[in-house]
N, CA and C atoms as an extended XYZ file, in Angstrom:
549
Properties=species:S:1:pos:R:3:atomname:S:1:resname:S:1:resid:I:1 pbc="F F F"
N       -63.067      -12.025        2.534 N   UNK     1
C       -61.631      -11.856        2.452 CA  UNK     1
C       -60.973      -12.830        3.440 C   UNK     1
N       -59.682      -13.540        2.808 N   UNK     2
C       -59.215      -14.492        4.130 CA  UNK     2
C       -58.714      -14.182        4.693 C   UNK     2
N       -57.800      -14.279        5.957 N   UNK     3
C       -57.113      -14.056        6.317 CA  UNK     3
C       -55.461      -13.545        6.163 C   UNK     3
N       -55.414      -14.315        4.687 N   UNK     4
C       -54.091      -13.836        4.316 CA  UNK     4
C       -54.172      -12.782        3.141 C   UNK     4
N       -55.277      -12.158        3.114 N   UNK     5
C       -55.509      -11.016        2.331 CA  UNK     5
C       -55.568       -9.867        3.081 C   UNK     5
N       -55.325      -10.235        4.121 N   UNK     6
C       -56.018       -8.994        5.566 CA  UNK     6
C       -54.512       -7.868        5.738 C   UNK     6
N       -54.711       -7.317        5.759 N   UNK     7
C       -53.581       -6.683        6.586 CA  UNK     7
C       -53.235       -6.390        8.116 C   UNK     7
N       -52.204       -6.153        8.370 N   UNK     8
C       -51.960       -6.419        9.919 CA  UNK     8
C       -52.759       -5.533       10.774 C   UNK     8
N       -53.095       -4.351       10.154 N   UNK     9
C       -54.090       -3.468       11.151 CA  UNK     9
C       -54.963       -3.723       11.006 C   UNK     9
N       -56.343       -4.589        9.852 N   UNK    10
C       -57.060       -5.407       10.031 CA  UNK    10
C       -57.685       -6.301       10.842 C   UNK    10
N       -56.217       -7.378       10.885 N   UNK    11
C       -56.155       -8.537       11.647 CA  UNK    11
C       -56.239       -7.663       13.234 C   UNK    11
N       -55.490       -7.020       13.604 N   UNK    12
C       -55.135       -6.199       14.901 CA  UNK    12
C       -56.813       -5.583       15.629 C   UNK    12
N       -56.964       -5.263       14.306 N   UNK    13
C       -58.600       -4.455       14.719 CA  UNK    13
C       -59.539       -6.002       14.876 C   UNK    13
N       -59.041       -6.757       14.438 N   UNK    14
C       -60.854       -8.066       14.564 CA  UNK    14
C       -60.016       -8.790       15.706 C   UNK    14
N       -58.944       -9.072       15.988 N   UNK    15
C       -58.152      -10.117       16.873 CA  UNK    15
C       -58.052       -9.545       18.495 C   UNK    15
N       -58.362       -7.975       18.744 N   UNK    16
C       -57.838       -7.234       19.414 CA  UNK    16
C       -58.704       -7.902       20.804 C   UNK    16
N       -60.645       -7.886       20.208 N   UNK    17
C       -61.386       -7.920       21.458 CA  UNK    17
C       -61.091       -9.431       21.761 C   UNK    17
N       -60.318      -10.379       21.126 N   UNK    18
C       -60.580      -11.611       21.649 CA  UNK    18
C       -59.690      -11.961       22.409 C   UNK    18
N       -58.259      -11.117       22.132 N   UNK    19
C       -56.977      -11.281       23.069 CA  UNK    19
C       -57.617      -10.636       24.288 C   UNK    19
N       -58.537       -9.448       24.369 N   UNK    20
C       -58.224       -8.654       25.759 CA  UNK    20
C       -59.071       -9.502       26.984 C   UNK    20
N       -60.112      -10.586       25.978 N   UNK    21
C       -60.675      -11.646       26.959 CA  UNK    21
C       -59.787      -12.632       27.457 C   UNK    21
N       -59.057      -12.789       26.707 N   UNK    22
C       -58.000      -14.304       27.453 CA  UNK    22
C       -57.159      -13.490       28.414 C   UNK    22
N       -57.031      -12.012       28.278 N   UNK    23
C       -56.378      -12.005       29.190 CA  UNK    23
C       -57.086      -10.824       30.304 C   UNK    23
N       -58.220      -10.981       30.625 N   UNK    24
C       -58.956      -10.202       31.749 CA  UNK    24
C       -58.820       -8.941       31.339 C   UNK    24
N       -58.586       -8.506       30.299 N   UNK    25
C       -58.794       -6.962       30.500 CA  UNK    25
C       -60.096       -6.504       29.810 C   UNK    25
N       -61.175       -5.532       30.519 N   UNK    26
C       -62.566       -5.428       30.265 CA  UNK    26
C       -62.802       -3.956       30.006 C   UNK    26
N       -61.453       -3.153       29.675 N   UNK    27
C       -61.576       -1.853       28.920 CA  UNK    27
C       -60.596       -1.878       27.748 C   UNK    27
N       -61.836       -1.853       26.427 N   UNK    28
C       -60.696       -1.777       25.494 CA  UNK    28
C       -59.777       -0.689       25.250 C   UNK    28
N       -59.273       -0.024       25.763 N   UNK    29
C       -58.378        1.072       25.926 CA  UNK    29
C       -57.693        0.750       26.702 C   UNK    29
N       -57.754        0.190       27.805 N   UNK    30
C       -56.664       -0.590       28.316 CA  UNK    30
C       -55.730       -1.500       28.315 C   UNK    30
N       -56.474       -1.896       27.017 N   UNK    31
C       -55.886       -3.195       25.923 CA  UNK    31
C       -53.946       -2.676       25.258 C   UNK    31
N       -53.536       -3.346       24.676 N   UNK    32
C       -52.140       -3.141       24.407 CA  UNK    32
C       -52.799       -2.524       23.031 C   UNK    32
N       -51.407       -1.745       22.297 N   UNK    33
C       -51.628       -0.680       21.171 CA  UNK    33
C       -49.934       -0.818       20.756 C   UNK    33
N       -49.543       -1.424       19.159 N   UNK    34
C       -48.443       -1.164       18.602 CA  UNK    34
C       -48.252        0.151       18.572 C   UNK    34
N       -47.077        0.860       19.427 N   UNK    35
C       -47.168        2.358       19.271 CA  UNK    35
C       -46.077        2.780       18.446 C   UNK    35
N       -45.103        1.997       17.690 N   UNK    36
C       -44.093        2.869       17.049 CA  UNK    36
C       -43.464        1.236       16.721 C   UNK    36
N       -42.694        1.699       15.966 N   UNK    37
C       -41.389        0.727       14.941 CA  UNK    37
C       -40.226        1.269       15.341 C   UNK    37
N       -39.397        0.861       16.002 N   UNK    38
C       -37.988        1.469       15.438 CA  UNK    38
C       -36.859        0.612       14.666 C   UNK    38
N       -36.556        1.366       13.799 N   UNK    39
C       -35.370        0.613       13.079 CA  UNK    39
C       -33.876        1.142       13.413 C   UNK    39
N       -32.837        0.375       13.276 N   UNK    40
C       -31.770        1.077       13.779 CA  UNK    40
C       -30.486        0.345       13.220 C   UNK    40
N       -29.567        0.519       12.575 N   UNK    41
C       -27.989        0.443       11.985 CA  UNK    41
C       -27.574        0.879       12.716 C   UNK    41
N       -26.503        0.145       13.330 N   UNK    42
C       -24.642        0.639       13.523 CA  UNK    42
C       -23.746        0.093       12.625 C   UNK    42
N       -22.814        0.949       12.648 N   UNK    43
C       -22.280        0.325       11.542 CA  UNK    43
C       -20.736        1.345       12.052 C   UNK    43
N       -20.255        0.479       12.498 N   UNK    44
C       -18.941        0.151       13.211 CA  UNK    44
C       -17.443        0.686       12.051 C   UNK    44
N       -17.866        0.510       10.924 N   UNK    45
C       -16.806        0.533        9.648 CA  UNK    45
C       -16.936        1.718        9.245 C   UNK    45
N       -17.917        2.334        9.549 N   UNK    46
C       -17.922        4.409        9.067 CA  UNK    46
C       -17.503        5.386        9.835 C   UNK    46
N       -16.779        4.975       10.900 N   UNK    47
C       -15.299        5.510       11.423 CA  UNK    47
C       -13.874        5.306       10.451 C   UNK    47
N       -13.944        4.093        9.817 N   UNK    48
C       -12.901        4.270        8.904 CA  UNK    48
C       -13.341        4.638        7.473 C   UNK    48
N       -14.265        4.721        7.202 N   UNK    49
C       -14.298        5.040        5.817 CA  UNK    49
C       -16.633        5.518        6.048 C   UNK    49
N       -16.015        7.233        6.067 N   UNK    50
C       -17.777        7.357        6.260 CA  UNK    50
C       -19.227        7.438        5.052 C   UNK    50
N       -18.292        7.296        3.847 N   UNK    51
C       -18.890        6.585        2.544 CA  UNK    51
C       -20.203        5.783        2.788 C   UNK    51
N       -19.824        4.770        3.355 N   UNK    52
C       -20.613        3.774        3.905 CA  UNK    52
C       -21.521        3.750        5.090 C   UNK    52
N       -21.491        4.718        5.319 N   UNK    53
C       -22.329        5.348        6.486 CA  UNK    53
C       -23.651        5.709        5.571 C   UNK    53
N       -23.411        7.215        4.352 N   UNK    54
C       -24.294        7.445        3.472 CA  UNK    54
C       -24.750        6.147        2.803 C   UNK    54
N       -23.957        5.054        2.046 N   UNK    55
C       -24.885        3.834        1.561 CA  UNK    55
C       -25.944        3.637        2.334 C   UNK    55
N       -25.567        2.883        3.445 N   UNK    56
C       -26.524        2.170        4.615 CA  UNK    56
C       -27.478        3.328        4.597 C   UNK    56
N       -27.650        4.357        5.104 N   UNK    57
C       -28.722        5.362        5.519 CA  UNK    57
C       -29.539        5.548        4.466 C   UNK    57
N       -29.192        5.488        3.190 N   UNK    58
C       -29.728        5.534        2.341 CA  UNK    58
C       -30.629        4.374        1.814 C   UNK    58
N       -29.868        3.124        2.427 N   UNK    59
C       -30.770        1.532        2.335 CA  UNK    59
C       -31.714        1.861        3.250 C   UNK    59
N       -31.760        1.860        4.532 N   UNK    60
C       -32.670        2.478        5.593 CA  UNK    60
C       -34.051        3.437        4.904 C   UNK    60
N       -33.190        4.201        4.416 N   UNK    61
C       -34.269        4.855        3.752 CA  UNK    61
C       -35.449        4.703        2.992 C   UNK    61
N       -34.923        3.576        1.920 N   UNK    62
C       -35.737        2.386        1.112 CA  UNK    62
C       -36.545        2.206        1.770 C   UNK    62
N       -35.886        1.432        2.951 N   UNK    63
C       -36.746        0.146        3.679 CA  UNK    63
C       -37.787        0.866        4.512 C   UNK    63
N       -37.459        2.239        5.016 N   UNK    64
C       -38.945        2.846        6.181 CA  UNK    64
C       -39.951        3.476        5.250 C   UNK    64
N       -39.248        3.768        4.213 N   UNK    65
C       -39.946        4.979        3.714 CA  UNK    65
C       -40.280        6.301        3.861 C   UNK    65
N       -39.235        6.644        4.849 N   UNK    66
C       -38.954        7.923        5.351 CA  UNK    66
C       -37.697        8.436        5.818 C   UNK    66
N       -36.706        9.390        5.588 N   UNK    67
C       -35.800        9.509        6.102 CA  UNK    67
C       -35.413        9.388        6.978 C   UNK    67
N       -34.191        8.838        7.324 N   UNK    68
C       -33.617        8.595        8.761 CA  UNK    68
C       -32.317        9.624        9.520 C   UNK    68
N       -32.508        9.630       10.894 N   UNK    69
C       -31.647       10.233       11.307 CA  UNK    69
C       -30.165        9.784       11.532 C   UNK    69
N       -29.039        9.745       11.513 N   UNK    70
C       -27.612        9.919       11.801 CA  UNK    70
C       -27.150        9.728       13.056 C   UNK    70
N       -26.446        8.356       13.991 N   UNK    71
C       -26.415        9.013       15.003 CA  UNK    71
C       -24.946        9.002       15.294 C   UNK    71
N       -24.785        9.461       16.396 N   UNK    72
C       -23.571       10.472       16.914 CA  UNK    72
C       -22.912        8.961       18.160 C   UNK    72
N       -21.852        9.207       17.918 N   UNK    73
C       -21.265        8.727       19.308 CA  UNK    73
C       -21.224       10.064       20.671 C   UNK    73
N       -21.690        9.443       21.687 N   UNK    74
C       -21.850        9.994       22.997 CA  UNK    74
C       -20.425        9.602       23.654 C   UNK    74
N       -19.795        8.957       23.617 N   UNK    75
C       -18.828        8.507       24.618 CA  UNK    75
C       -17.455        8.141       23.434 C   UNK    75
N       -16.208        8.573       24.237 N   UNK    76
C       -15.206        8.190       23.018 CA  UNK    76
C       -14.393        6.575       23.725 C   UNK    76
N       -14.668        5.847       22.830 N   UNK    77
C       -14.027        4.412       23.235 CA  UNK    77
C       -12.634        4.362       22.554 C   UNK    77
N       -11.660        4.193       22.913 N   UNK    78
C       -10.565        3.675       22.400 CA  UNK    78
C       -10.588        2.576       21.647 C   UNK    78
N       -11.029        1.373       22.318 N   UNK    79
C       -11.246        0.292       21.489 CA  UNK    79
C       -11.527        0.293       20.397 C   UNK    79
N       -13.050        0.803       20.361 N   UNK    80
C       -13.512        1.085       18.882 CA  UNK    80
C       -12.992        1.942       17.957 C   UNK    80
N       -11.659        2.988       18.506 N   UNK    81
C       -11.597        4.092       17.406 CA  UNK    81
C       -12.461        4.991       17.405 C   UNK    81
N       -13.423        5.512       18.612 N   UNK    82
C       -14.849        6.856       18.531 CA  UNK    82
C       -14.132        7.647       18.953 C   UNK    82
N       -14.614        8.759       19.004 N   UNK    83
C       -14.523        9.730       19.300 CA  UNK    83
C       -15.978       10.284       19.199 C   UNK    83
N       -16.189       11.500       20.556 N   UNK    84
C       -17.313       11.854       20.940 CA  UNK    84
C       -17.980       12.725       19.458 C   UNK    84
N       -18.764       12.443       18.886 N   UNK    85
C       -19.516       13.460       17.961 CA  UNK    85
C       -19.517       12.859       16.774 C   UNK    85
N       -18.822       11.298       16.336 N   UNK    86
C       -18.461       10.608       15.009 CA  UNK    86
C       -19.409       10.104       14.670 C   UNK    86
N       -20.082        9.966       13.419 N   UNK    87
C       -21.374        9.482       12.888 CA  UNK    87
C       -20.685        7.793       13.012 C   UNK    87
N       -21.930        7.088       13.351 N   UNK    88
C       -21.453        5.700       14.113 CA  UNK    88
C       -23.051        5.075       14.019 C   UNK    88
N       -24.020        5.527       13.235 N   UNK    89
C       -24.980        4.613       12.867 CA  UNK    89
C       -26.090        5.715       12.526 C   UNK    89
N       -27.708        4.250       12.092 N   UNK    90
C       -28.276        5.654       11.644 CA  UNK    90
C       -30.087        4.876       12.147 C   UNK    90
N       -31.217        5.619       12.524 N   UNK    91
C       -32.064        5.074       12.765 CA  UNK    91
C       -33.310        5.636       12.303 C   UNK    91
N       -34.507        5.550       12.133 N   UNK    92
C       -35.636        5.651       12.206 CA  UNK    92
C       -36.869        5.302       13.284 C   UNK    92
N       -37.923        5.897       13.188 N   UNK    93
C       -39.021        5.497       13.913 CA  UNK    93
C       -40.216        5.630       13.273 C   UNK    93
N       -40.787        4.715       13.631 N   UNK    94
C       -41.865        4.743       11.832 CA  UNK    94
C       -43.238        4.583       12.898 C   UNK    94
N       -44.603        5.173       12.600 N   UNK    95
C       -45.747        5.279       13.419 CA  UNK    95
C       -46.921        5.423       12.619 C   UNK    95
N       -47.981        4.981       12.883 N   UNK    96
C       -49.173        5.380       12.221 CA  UNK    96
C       -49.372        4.590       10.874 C   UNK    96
N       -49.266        4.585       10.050 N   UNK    97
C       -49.852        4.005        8.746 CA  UNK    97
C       -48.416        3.369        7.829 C   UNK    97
N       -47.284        4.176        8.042 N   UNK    98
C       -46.036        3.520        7.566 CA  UNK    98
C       -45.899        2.803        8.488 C   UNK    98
N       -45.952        2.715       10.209 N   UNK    99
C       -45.932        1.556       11.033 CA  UNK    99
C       -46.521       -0.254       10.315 C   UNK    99
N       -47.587        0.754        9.965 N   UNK   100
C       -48.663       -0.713        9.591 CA  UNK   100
C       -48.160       -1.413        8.522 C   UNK   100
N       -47.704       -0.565        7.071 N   UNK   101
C       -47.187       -1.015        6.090 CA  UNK   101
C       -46.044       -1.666        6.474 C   UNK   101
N       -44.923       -0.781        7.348 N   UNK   102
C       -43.730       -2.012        7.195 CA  UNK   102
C       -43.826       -3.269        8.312 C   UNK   102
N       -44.804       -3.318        9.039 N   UNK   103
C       -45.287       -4.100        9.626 CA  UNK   103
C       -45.711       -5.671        8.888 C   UNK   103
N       -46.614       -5.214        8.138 N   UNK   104
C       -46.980       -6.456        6.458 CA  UNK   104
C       -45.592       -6.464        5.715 C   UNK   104
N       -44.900       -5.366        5.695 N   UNK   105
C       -44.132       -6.055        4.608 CA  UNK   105
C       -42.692       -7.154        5.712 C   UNK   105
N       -42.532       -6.423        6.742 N   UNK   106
C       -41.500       -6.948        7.077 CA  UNK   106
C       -42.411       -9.151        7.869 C   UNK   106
N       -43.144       -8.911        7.947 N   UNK   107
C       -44.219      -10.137        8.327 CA  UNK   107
C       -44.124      -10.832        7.242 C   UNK   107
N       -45.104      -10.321        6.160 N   UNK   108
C       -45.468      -11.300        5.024 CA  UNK   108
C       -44.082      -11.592        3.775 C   UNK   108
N       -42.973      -10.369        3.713 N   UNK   109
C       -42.017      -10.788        2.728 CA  UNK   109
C       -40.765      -10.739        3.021 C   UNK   109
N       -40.346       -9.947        3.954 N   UNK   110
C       -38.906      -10.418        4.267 CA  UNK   110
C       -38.414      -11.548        5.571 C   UNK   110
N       -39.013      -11.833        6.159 N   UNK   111
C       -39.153      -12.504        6.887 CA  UNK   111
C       -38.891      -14.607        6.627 C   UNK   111
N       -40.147      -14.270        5.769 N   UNK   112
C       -39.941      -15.313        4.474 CA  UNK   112
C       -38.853      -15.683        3.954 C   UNK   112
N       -37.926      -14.604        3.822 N   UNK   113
C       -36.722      -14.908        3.015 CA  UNK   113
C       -35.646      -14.828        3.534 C   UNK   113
N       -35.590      -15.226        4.769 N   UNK   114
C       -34.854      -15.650        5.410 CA  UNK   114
C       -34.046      -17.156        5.523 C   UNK   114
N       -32.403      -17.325        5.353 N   UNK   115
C       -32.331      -18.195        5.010 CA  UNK   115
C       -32.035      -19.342        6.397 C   UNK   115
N       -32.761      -20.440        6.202 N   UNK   116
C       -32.814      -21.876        6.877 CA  UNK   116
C       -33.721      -21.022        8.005 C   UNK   116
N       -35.108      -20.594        7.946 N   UNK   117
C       -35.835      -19.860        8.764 CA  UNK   117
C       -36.800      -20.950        9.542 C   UNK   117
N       -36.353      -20.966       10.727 N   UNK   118
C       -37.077      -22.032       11.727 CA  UNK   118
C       -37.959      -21.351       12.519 C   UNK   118
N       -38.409      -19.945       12.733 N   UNK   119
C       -39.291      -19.069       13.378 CA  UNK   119
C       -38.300      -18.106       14.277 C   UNK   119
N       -39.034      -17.187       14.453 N   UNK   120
C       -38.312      -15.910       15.348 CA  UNK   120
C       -37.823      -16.559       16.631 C   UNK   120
N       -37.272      -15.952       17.505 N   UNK   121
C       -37.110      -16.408       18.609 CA  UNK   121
C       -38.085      -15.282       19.993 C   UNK   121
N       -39.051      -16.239       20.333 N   UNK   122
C       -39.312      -16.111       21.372 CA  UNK   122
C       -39.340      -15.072       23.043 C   UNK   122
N       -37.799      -15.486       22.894 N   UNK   123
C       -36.730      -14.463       23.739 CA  UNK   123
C       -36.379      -13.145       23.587 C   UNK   123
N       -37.061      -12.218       22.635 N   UNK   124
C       -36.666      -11.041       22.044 CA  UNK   124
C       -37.565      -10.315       23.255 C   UNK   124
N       -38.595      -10.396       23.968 N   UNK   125
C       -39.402       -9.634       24.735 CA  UNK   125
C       -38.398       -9.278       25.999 C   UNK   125
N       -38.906       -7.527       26.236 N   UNK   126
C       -37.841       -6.889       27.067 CA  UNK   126
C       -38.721       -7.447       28.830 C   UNK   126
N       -39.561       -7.463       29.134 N   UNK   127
C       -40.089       -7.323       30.383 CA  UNK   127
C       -41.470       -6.683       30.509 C   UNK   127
N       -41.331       -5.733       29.102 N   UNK   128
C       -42.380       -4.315       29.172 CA  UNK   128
C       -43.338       -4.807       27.895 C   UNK   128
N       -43.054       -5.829       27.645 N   UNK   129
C       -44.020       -6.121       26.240 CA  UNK   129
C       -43.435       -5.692       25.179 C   UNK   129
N       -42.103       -5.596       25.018 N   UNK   130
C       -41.735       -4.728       23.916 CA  UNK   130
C       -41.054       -6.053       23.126 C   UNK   130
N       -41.123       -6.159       21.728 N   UNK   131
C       -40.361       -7.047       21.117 CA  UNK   131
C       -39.107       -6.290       20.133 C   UNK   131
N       -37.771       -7.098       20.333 N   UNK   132
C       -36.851       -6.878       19.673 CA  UNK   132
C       -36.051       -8.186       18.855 C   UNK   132
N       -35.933       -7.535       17.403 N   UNK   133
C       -35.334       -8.464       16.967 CA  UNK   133
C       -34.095       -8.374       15.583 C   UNK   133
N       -33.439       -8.803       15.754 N   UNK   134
C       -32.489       -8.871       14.728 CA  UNK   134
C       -32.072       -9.439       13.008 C   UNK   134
N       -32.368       -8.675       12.137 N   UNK   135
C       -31.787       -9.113       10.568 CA  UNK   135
C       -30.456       -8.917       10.163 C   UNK   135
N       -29.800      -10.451        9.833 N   UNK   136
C       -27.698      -10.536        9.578 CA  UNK   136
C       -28.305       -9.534        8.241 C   UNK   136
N       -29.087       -9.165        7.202 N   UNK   137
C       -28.960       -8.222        6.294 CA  UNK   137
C       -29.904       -7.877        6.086 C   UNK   137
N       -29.696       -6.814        4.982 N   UNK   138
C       -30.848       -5.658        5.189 CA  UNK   138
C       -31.382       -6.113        3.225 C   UNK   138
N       -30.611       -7.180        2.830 N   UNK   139
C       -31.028       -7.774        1.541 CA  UNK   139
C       -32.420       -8.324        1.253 C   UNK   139
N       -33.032       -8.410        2.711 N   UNK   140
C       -34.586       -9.358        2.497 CA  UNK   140
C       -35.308       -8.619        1.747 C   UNK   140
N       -35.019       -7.244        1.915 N   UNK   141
C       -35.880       -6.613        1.786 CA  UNK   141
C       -36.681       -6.071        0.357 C   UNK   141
N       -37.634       -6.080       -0.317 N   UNK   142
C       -37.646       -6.225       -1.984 CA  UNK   142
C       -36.806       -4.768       -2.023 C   UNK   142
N       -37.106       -3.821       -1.988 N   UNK   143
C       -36.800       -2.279       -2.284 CA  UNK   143
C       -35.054       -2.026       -2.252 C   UNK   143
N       -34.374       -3.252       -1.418 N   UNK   144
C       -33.166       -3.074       -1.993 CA  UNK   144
C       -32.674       -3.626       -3.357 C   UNK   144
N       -31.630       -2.870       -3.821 N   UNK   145
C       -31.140       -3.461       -5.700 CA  UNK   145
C       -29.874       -4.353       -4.930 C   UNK   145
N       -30.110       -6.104       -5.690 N   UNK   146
C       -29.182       -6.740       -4.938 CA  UNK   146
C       -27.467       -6.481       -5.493 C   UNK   146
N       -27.728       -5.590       -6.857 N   UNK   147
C       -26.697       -5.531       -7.795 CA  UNK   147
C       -26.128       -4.024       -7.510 C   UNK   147
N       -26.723       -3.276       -6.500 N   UNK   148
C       -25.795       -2.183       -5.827 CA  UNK   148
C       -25.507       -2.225       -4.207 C   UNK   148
N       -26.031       -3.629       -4.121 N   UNK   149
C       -25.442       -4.000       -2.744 CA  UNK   149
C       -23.990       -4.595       -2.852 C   UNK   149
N       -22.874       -3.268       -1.709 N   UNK   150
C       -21.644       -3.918       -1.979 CA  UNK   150
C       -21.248       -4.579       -0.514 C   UNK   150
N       -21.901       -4.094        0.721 N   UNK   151
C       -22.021       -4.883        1.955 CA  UNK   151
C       -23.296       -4.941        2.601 C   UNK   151
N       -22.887       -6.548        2.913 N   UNK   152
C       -24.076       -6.368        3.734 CA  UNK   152
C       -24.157       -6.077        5.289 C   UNK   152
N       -25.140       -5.207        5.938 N   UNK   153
C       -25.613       -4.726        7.404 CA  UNK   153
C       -26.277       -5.213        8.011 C   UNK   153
N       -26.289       -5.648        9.156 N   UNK   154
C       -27.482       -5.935       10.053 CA  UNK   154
C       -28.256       -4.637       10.459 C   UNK   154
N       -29.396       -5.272       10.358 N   UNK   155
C       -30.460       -4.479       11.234 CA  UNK   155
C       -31.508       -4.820       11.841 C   UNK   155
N       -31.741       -3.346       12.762 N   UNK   156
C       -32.336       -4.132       14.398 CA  UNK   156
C       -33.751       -3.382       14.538 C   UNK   156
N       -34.799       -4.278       15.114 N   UNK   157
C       -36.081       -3.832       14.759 CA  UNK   157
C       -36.688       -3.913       16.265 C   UNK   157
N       -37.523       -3.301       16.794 N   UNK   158
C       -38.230       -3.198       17.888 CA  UNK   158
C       -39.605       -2.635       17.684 C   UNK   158
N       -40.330       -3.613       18.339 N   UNK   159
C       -42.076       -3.217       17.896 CA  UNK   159
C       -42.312       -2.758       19.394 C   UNK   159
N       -42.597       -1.668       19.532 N   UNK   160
C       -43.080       -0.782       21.052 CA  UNK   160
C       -44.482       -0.959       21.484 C   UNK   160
N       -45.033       -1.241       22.353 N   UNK   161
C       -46.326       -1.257       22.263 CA  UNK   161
C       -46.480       -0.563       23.521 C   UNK   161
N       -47.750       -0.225       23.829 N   UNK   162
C       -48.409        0.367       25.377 CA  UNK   162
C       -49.340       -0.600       25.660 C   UNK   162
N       -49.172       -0.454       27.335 N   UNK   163
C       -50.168       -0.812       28.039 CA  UNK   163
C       -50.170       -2.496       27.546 C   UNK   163
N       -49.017       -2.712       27.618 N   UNK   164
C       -49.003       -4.787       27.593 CA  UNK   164
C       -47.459       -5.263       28.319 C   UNK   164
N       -48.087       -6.583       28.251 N   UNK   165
C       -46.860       -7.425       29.297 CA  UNK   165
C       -46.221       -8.051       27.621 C   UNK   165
N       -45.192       -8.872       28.203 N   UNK   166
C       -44.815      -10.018       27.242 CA  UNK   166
C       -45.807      -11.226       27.012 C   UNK   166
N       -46.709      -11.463       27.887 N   UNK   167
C       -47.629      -12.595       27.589 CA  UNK   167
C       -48.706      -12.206       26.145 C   UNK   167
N       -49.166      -10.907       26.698 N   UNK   168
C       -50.556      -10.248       25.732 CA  UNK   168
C       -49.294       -9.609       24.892 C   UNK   168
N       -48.438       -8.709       23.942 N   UNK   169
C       -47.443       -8.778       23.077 CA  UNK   169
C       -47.142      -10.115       22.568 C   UNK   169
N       -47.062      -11.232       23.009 N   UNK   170
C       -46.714      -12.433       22.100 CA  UNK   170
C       -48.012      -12.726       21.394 C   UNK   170
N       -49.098      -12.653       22.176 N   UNK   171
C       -50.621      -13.000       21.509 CA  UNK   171
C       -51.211      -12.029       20.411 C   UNK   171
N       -50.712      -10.906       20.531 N   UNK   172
C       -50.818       -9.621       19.805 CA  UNK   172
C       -50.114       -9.962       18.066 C   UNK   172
N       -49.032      -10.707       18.619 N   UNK   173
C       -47.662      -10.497       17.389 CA  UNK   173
C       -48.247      -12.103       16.733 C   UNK   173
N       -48.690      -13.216       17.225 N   UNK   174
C       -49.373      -14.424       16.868 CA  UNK   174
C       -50.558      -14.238       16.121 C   UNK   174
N       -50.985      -13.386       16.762 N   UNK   175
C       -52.235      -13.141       15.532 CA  UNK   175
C       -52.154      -11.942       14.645 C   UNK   175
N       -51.283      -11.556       14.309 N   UNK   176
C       -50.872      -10.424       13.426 CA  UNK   176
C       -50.118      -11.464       12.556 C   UNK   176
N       -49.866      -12.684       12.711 N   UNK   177
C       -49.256      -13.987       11.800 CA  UNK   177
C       -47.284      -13.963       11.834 C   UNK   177
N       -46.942      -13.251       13.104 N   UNK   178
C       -45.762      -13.159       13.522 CA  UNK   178
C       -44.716      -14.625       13.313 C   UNK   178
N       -44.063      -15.070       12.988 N   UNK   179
C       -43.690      -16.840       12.912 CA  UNK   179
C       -42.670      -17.374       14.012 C   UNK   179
N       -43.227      -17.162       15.361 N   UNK   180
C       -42.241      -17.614       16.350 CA  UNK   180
C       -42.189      -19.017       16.235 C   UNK   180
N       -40.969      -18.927       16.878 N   UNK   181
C       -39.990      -20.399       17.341 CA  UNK   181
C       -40.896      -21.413       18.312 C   UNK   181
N       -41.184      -22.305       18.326 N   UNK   182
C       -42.041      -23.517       19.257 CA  UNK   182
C       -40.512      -23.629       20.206 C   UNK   182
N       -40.914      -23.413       21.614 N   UNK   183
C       -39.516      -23.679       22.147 CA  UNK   183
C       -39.006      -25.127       23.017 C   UNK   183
């Protein structure tokens, strides 16, 4: 099987013992571990009209494959028009085997279809090994219908891992066939 037949927990399981040598670590349990996905919408416009709150959550839904939660404003901003308790976005957390799947799909097909796509950026790592990154729409995705899409959303993705820096997380996400930016 080649490599591009593999899937990411595959690749993760044969790639794992060779990263934990480049980087001195000599217990594989001490090694880094993708521990969760989170996905997450705001969506700023379902204070004025919360219609569109249900669309989006419902695209979300598509895309994890599991229902998502609703979230609440904590603080009331004037600026924005909140008020404390107003549905003001919506998120998921995806783990275990749907981790892995939207892992391949968001890698091998939406990613891809991204338009004028020069590689991820680099710069998304928090300090803690954690990568975050941003999609202008939630259209890449096959499972949305482009002909009942009436806006499009951004959405925001964060791969969590344990027990890694940003150095071993970039080597992790490189050989899982991640397509960063040469900087």
């Amino acid at each position: 099987m080649s490599n591009l037949q593999k899937t990411s927990k595959q690749l993760y399981q044969e790639q794992l013992p060779a990263i934990l040598v480049t980087h001195g670590v000599k217990n594989r349990l001490a090694g880094p571990k993708i521990d969760k996905i989170c996905l997450s919408m705001g969506v700023g416009r379902a204070v004025a009209d919360g219609q569109i709150l249900n669309v989006v959550s419902e695209h979300l839904t598509q895309i994890a494959g599991q229902k998502v939660a609703i979230t609440k404003a904590k603080k009331a901003v004037a600026n924005f028009k909140t008020r404390i308790g107003v549905k003001i976005g919506c998120h998921v957390t995806l783990r275990g085997e749907r981790m892995w799947a939207f892992l391949d799909k968001l890698i091998n097909l939406a990613v891809p279809r991204i338009k004028d796509f020069r590689g991820l950026s680099p710069k998304g790592f928090d300090g803690r090994g954690n990568y975050n990154m941003g999609l202008r729409e939630q259209a890449l995705f096959q499972e949305i219908v482009l002909e009942k899409l009436e806006h499009n959303q951004g959405l925001n993705i964060t791969i969590c891992f344990r027990n890694s820096t940003d150095a071993v997380s970039r080597d992790v996400l490189k050989a899982l066939r991640m397509p960063f930016r040469e900087k």
